[in-house]
Residue frames as a rotation matrix with the C-alpha (Angstrom) as fourth column:
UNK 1
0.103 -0.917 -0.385 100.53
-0.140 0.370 -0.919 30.58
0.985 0.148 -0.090 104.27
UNK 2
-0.941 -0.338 0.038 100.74
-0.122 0.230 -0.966 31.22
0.317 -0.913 -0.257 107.89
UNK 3
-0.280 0.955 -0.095 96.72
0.794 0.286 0.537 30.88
0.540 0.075 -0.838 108.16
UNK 4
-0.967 -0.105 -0.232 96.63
0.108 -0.994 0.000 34.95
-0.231 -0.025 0.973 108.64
UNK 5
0.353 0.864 0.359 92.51
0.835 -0.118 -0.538 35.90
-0.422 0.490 -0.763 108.30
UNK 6
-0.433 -0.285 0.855 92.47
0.433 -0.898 -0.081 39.27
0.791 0.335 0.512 106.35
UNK 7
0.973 0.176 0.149 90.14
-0.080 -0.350 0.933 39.96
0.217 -0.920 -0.327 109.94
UNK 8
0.687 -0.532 -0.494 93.27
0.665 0.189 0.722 39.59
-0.291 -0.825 0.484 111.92
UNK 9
-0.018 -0.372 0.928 95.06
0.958 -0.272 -0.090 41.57
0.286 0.887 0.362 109.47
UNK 10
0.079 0.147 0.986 93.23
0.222 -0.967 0.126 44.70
0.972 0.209 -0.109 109.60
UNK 11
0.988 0.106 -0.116 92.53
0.133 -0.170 0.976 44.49
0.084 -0.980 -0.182 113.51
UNK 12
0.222 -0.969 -0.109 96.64
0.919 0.171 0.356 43.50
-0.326 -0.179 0.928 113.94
UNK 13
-0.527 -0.692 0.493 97.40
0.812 -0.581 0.053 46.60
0.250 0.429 0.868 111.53
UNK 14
0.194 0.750 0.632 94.68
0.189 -0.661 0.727 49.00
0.963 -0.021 -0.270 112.56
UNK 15
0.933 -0.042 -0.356 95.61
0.340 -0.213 0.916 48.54
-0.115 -0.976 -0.185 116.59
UNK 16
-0.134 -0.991 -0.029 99.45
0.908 -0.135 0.397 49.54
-0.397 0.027 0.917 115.46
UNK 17
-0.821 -0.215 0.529 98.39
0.397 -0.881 0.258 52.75
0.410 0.422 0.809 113.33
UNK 18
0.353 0.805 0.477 96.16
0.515 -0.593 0.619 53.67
0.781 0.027 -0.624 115.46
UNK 19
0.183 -0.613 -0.768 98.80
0.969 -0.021 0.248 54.61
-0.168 -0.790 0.590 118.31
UNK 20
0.954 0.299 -0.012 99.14
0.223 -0.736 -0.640 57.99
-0.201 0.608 -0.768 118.42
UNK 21
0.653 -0.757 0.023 102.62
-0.078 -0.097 -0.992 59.55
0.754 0.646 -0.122 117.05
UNK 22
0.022 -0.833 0.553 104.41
-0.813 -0.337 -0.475 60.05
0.582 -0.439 -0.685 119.77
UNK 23
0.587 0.047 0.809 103.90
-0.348 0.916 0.199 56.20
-0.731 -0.398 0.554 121.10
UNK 24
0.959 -0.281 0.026 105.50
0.127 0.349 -0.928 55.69
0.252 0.894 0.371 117.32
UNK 25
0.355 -0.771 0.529 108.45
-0.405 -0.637 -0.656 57.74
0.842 0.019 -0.539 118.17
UNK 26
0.489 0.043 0.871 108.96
-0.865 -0.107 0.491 56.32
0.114 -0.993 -0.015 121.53
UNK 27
0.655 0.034 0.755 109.47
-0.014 0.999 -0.033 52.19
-0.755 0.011 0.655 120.49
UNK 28
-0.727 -0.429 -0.536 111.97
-0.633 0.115 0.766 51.46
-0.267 0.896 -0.355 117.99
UNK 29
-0.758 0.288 0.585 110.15
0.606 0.643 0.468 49.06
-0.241 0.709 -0.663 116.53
UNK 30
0.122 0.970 -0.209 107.30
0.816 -0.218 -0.536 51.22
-0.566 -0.105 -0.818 116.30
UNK 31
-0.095 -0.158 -0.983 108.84
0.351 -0.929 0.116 54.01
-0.932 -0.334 0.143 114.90
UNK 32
-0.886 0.099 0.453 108.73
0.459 0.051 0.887 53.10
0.065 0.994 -0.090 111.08
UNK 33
0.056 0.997 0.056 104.65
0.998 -0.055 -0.019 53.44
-0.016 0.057 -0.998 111.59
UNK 34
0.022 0.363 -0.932 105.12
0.368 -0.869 -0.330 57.10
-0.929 -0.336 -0.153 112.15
UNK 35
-0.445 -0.553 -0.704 106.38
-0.317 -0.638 0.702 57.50
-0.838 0.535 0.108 108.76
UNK 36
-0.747 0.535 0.394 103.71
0.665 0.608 0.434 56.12
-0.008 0.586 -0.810 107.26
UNK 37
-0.778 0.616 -0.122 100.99
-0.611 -0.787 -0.082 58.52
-0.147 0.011 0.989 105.69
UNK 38
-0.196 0.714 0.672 97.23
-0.425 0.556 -0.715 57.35
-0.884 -0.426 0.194 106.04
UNK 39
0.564 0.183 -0.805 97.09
-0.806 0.334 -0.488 56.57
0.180 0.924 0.336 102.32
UNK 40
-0.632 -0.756 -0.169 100.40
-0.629 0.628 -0.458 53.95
0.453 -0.183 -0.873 103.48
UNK 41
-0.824 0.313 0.472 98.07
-0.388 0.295 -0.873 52.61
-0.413 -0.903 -0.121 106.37
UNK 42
0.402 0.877 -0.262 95.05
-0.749 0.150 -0.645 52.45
-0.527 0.456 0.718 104.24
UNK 43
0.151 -0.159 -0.976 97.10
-0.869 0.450 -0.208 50.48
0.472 0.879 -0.070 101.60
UNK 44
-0.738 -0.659 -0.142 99.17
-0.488 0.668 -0.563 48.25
0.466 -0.346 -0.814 103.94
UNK 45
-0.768 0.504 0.395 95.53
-0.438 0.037 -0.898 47.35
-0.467 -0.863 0.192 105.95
UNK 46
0.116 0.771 -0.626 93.60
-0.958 -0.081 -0.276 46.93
-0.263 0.631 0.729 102.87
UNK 47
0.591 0.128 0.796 92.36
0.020 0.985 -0.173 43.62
-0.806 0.118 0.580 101.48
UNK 48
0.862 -0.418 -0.285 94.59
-0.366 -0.126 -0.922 44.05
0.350 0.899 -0.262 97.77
UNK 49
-0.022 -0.962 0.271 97.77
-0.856 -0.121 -0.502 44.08
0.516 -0.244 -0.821 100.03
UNK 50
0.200 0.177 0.964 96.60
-0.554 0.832 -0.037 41.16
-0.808 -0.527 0.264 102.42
UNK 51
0.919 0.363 0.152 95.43
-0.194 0.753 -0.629 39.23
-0.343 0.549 0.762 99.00
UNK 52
0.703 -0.579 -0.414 98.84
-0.437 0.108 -0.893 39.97
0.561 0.808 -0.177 96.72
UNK 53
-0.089 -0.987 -0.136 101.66
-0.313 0.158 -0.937 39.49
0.946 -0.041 -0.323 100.18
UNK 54
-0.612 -0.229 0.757 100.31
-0.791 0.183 -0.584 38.24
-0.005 -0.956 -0.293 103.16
UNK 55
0.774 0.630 0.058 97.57
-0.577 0.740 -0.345 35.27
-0.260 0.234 0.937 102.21
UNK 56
0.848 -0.366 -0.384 100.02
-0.016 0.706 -0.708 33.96
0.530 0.606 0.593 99.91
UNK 57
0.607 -0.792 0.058 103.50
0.710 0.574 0.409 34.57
-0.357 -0.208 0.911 101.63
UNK 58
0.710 -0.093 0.698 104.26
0.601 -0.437 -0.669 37.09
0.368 0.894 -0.254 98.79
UNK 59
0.906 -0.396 0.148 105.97
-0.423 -0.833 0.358 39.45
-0.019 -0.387 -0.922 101.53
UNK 60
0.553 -0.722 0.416 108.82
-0.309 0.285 0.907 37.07
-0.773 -0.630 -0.065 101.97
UNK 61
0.660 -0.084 0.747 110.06
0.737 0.264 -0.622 37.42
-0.145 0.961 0.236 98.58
UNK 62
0.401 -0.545 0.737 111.68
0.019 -0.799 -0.601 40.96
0.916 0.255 -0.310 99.01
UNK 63
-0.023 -0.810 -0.586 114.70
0.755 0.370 -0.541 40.94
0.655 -0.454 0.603 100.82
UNK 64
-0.442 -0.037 0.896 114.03
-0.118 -0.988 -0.100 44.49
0.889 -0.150 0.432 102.68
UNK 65
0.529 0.669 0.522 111.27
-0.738 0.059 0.673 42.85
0.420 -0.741 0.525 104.57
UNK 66
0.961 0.191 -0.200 113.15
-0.039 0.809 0.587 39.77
0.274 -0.556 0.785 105.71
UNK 67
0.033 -0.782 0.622 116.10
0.228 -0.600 -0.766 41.80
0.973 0.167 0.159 106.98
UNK 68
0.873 0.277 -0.402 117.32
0.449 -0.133 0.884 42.48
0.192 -0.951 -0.241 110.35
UNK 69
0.040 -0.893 0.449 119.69
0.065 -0.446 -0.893 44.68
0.997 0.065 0.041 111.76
UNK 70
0.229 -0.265 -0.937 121.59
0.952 0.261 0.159 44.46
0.203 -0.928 0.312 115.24
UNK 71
-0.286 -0.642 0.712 123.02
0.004 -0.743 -0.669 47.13
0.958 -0.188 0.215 116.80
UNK 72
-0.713 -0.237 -0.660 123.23
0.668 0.059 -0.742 48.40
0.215 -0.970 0.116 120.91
UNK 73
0.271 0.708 0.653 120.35
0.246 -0.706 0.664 50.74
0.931 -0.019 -0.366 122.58
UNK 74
-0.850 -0.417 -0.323 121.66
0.414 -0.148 -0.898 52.64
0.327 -0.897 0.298 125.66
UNK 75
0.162 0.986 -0.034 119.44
0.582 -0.067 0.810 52.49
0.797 -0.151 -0.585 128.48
UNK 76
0.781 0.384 0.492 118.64
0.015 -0.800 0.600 54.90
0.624 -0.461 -0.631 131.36
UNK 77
0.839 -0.537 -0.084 121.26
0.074 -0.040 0.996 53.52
-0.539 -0.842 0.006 133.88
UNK 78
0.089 -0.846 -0.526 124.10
-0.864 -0.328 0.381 54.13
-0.495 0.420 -0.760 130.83
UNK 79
-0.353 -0.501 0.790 124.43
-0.085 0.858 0.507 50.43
-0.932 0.112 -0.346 130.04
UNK 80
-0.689 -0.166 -0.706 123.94
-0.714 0.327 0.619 48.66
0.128 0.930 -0.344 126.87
UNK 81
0.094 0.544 0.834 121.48
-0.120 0.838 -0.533 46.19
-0.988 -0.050 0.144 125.43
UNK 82
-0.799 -0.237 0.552 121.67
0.434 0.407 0.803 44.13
-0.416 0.882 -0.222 122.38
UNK 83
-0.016 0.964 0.266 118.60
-0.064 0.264 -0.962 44.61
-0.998 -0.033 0.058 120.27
UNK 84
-0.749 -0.241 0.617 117.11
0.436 0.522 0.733 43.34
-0.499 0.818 -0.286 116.91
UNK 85
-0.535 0.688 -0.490 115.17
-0.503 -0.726 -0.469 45.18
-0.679 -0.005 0.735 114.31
UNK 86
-0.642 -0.055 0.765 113.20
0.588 0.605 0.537 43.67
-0.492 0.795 -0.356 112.05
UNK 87
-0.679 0.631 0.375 110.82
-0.184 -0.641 0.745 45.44
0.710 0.437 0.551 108.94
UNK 88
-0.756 0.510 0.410 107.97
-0.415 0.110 -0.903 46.73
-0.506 -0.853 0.128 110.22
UNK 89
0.207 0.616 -0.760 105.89
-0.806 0.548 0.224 44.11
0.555 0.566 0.610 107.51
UNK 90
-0.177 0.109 -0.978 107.25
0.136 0.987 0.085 41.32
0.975 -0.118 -0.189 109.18
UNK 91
-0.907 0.327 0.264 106.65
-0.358 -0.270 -0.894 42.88
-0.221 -0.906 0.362 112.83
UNK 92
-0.409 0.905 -0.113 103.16
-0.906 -0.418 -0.066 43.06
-0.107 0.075 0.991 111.74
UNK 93
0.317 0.148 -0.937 102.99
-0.568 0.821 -0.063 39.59
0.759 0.552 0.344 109.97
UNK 94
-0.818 -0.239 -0.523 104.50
0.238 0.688 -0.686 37.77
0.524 -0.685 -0.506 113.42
UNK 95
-0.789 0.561 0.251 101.89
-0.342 -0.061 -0.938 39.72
-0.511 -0.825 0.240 115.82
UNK 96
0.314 0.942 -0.116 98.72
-0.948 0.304 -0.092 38.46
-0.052 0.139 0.989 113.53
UNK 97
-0.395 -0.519 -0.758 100.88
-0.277 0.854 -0.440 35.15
0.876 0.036 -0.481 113.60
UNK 98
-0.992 0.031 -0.122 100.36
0.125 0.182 -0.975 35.16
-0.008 -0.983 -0.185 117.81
UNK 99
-0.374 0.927 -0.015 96.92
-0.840 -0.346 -0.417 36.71
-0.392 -0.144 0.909 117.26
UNK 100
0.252 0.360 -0.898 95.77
-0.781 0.624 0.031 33.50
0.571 0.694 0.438 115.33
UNK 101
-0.223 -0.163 -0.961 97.38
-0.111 0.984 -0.141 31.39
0.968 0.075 -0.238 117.31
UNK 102
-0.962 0.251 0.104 95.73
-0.182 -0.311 -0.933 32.89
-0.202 -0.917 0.345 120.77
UNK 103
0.059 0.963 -0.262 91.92
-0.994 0.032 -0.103 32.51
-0.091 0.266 0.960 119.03
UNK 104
0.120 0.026 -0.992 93.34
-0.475 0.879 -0.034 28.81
0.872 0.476 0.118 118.42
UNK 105
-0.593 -0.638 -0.492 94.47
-0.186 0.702 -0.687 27.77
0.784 -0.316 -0.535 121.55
UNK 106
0.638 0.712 0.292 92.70
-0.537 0.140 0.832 25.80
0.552 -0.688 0.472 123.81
UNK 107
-0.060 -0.606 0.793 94.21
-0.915 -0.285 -0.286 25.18
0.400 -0.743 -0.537 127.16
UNK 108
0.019 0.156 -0.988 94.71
0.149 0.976 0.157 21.25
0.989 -0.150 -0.005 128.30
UNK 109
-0.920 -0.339 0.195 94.84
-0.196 -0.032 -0.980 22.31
0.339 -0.940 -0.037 131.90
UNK 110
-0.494 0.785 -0.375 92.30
0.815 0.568 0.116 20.92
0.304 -0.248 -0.920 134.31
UNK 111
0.153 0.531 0.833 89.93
-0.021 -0.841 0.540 23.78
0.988 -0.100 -0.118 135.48
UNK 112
0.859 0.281 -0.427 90.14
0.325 0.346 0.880 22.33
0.395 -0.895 0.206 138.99
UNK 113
-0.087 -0.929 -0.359 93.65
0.909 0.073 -0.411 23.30
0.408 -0.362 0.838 140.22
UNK 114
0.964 0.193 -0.185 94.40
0.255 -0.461 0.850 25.43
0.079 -0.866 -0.493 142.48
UNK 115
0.147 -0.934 0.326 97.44
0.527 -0.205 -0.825 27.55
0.837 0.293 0.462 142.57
UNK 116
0.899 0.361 -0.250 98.93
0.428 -0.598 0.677 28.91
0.095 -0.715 -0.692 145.84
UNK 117
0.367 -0.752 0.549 101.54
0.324 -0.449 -0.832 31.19
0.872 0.483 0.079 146.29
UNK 118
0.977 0.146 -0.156 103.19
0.214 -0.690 0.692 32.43
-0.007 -0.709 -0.705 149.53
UNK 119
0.062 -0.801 -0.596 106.20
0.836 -0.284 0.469 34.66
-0.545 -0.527 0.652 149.43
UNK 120
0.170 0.164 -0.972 107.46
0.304 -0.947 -0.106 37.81
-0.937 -0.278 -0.210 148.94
């Protein structure tokens, strides 16, 4: 559906559970992964799961995953930020999205340019 290998897959889901817990705990988005036991990881990485809801699309059938929730995160200096959560299937399913489309892109800039910068 999104042209997702089942390589990109495992790499995409294997570099996320392989953080260690307390990087989980740290990220909201990230934090679902902690609660995931390696049988979860094993399943959610495995070709069966790729074949039945990511190849086909299948994931975007169950309202749970294609959910978001708003809400405020107070940062260090006291203020507010907006922020959006989304499942962590479709987290996963956007970064092998970018990962596919980085291995695809090829850059129309000339090689020759020259970029100069001076200030501060």
């Amino acid at each position: 559906m999104f042209g997702i290998s089942y390589d990109t897959w495992k790499e995409i889901c294997e570099m996320y559970f392989s953080l260690r817990a307390g990087i989980h705990k740290v990220y909201l988005q990230w934090f679902p992964f902690s609660k995931l036991t390696d049988e979860d990881k094993a399943e959610i990485a495995g070709e069966d799961f790729y074949n039945k809801y990511i190849k086909n699309g299948g994931f975007v059938l169950f309202p749970e995953v294609m959910r978001r929730s708003e809400n405020y995160i107070q940062k260090t200096d006291g203020s507010f930020r907006k922020s959006s959560l989304i499942s962590p299937i479709l987290f996963l399913v956007l970064q092998a999205v970018g990962k596919e489309i980085s291995i695809r892109y090829v850059s129309q800039r000339p090689t020759e340019v020259c970029v100069y910068y001076a200030g501060n």
